[in-house]
C-alpha positions as CSV (number, residue, x, y, z in Angstrom):
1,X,0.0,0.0,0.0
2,X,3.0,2.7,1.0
3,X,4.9,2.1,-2.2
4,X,1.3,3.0,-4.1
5,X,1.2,5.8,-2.7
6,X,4.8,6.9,-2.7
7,X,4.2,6.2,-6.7
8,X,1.4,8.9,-6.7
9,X,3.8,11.2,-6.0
10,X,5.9,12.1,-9.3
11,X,7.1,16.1,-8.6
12,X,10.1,17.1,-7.9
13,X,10.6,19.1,-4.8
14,X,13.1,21.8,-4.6
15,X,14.6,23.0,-1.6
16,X,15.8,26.8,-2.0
17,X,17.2,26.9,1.5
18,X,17.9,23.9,4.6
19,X,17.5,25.3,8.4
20,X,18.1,23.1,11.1
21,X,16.7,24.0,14.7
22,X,17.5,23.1,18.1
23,X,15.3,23.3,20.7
24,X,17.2,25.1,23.6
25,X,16.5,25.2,27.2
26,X,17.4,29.4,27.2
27,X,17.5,31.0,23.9
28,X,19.5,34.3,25.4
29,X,22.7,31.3,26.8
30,X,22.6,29.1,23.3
31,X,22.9,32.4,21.2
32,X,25.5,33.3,23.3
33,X,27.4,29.9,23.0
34,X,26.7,29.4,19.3
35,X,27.8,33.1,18.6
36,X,31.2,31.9,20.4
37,X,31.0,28.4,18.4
38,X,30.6,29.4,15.3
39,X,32.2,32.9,15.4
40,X,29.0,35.2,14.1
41,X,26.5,37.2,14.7
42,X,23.0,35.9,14.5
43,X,20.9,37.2,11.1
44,X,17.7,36.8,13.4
45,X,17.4,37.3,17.4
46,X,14.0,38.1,18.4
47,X,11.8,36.0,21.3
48,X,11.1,32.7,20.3
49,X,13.8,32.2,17.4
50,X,17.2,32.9,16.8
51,X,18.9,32.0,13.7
52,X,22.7,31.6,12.1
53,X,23.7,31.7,9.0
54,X,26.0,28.8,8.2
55,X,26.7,28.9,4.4
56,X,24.9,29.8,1.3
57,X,21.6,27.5,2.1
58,X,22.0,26.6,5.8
59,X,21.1,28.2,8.6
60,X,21.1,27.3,12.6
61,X,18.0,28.1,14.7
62,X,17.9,28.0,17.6
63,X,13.9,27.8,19.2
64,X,12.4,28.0,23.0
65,X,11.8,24.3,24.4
66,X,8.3,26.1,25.3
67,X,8.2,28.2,22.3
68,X,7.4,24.8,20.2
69,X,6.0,22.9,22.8
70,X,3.0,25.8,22.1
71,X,3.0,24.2,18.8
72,X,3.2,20.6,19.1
73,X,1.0,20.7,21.8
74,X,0.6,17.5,23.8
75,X,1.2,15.5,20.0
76,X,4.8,14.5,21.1
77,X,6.7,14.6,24.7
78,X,7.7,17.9,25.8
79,X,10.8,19.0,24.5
80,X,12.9,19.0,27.8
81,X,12.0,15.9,28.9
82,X,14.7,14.5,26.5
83,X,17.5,17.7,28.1
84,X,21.0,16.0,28.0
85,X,19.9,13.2,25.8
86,X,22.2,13.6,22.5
87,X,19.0,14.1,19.9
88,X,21.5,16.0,17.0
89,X,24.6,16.2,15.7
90,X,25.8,19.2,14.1
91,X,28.7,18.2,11.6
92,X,30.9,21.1,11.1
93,X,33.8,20.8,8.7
94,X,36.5,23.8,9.9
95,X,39.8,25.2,8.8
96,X,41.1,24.9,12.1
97,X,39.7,22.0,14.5
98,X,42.2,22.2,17.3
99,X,41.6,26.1,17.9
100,X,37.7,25.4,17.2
101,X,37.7,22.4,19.4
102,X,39.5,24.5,22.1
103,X,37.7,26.9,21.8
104,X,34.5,25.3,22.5
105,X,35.4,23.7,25.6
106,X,37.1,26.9,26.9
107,X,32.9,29.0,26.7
108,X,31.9,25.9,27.9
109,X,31.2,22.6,26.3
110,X,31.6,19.4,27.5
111,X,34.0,17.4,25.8
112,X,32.5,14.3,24.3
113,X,35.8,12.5,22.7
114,X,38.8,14.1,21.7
115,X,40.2,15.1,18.4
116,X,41.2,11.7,16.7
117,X,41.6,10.5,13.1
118,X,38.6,8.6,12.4
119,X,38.0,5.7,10.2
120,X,35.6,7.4,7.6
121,X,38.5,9.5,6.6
122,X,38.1,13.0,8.7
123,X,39.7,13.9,12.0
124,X,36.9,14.6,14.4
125,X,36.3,15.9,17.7
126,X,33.3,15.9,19.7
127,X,31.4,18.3,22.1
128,X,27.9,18.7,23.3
129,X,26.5,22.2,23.9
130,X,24.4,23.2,26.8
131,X,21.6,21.1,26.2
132,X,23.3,17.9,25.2
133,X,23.2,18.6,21.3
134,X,26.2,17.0,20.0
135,X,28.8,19.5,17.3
136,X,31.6,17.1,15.7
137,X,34.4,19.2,14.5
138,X,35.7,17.6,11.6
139,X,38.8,18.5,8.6
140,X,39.7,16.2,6.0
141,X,42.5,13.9,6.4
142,X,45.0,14.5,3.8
143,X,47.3,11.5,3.1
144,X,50.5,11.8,1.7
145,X,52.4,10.0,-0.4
């Protein structure tokens, strides 16, 4: 029956523009550690949403745990009932992992596992922001010959 239906469906979707949102426990201390992380200035700060531009079509938001809990009503556990439980990961490649990693920890993540060579070919580094949301700091291992 699913694959009928999935058949039914023969458009093409285009997506102009990818945002990915955390729900954070206080929107004023995650746009203050993410401004720190990620070394900019939020495009968006008003009550209820803050937002990040990543690159050309990404941006970070960051949204009140009771902000969407308004709008999922009681349709899924309350957002903070899952607080320290890694739900994301935020996958960052960077020009500089050991002053990025470092820099994390030193506004206050927690460190998750060091920097290390991993077997997927990048050299990654774990942290978890404020409310358990997991940012891997990666760069590309270059081998050489």
């Amino acid at each position: 029956m699913l694959a009928n239906n999935l058949q039914a469906y023969t458009f093409s979707m285009k997506i102009e523009q990818c945002e990915i949102i955390l729900y954070v426990a206080d929107q004023a201390k995650s746009r203050d550690f993410y401004s720190a992380v990620l070394q900019r200035t939020p495009v968006l700060d008003v009550p209820g949403m803050t937002e990040f531009i990543l690159s050309d079509n990404l941006k970070l938001g960051l949204m009140p745990e009771n902000g969407i809990a308004k709008i999922l009503n009681d349709k899924t556990p309350h957002p903070a009932t899952g607080n320290g439980i890694p739900r994301c990961e935020l996958y960052l490649l960077v020009d500089s992992i050991e002053e990025v990693f470092v820099n994390a920890l030193n506004i206050g993540a927690k460190e998750v596992s060091a920097i290390q060579n991993r077997d997927w070919g990048d050299r990654v580094g774990y942290v978890a922001d404020p409310d358990g949301h997991i940012i891997a700091f990666a760069a590309r291992i270059t081998h050489l010959s």
